[in-house]
N, C-alpha and C positions, 0 to 999 in steps of 0.2 A: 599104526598110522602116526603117533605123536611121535615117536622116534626118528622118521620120515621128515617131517617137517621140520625137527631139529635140524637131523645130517642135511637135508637143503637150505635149509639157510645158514647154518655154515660153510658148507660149499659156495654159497652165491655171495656170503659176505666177501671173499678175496676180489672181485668183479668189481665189490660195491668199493672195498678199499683201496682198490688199485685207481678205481676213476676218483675220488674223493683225494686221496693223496697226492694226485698229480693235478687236479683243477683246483680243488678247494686249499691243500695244504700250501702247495706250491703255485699258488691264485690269490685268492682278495684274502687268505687266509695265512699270506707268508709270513706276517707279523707274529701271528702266534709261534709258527716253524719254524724261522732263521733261526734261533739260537740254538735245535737240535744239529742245524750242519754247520755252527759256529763251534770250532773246539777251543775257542783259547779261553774258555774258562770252562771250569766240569762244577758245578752248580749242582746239590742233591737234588732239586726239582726245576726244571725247564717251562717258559712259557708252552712250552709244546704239550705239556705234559694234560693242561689243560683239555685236551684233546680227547683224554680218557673222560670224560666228567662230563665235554659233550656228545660222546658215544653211547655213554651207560642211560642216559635219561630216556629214549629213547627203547633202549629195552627196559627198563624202568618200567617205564607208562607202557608198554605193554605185556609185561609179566604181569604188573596190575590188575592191569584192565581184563586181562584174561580170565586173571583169579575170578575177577566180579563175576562173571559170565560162564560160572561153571567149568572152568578152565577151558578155554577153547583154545582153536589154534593160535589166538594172541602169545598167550601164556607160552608155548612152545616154541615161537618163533623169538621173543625175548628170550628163551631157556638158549638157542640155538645161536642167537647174537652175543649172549653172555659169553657162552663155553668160548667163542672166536677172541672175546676183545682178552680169555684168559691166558688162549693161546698166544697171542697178539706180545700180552706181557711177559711172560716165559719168554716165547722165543728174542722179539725186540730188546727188549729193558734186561730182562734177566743174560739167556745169553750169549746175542750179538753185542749189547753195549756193556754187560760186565757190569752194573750195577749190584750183584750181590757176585762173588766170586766163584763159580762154580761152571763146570762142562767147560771148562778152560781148553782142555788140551784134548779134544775129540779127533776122533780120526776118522768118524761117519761121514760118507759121502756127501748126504743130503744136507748135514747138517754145516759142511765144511761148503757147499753150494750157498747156501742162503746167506753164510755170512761173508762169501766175495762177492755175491751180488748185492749184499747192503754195502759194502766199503765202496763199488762198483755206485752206488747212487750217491757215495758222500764224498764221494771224491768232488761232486762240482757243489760249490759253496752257496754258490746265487741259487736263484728259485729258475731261474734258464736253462736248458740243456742237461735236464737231468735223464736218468734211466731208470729202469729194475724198481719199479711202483709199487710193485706188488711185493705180498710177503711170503706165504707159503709155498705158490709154484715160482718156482725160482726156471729160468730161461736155460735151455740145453746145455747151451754151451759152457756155462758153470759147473753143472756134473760132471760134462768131459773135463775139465780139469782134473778133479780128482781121480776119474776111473782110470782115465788114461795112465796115471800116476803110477798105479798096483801092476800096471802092466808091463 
């Protein structure tokens, strides 16, 4: 059952990221955000970055809290919000933006999908008019790029 309630709240965090990221980051929250879809300076840490810091508090207090309470489903659903903001920084920071050098030159579909459809959301500068909110399911038509590709 505790397994359970991980894998769903990892699955339901991309929902929860996708609306956050496009109302909140790209909302009364763009201050913190313009300087990720700002490139003319690459700065080792970004106002954006702040972002993680208000993510993790949050499962934080409830991996805690869960602990208190003989682990309950708190503790699980923090374990479940954790493992996502890991995936979050792999995939994001690590390697769509190349922050450490590595999985440069992949030829995986899925993984060559996620990162047109992040250049796909950074192509617009403003907090207006953006797309592709989400992070792990990435929109069809990105796949077909590359499938079609081998074909």
């Amino acid at each position: 059952m505790n397994f359970l309630i991980i894998a769903a709240t990892f699955l339901l965090m991309e929902g929860f990221t996708w609306c956050v990221h496009k109302y909140v980051m790209h909302g009364f929250l763009w201050s913190l955000h313009r300087d990720h879809h700002d490139h003319s300076t690459d700065p080792p840490l970004e106002k954006n970055d702040y972002f993680f810091v208000i993510f993790a508090i949050p499962a934080i207090a409830l991996m805690y809290y869960g602990s208190t309470q003989n682990f309950n489903y708190y503790f699980y659903i923090g374990i479940g919000i954790t493992l996502y903001g890991m995936s979050y920084f792999f995939v994001h920071d690590i390697f769509i933006h190349q922050r450490f050098k590595i999985l440069k030159n992949t030829q995986n579909p899925y993984l060559l999908a996620i990162r047109r459809a992040h250049k796909q959301h950074h192509k617009h500068l403003g907090k207006e008019h953006g797309e592709c909110f989400g992070f792990l399911w990435v929109p069809v038509k990105y796949f077909k790029m590359y499938f079609n590709k081998k074909k």
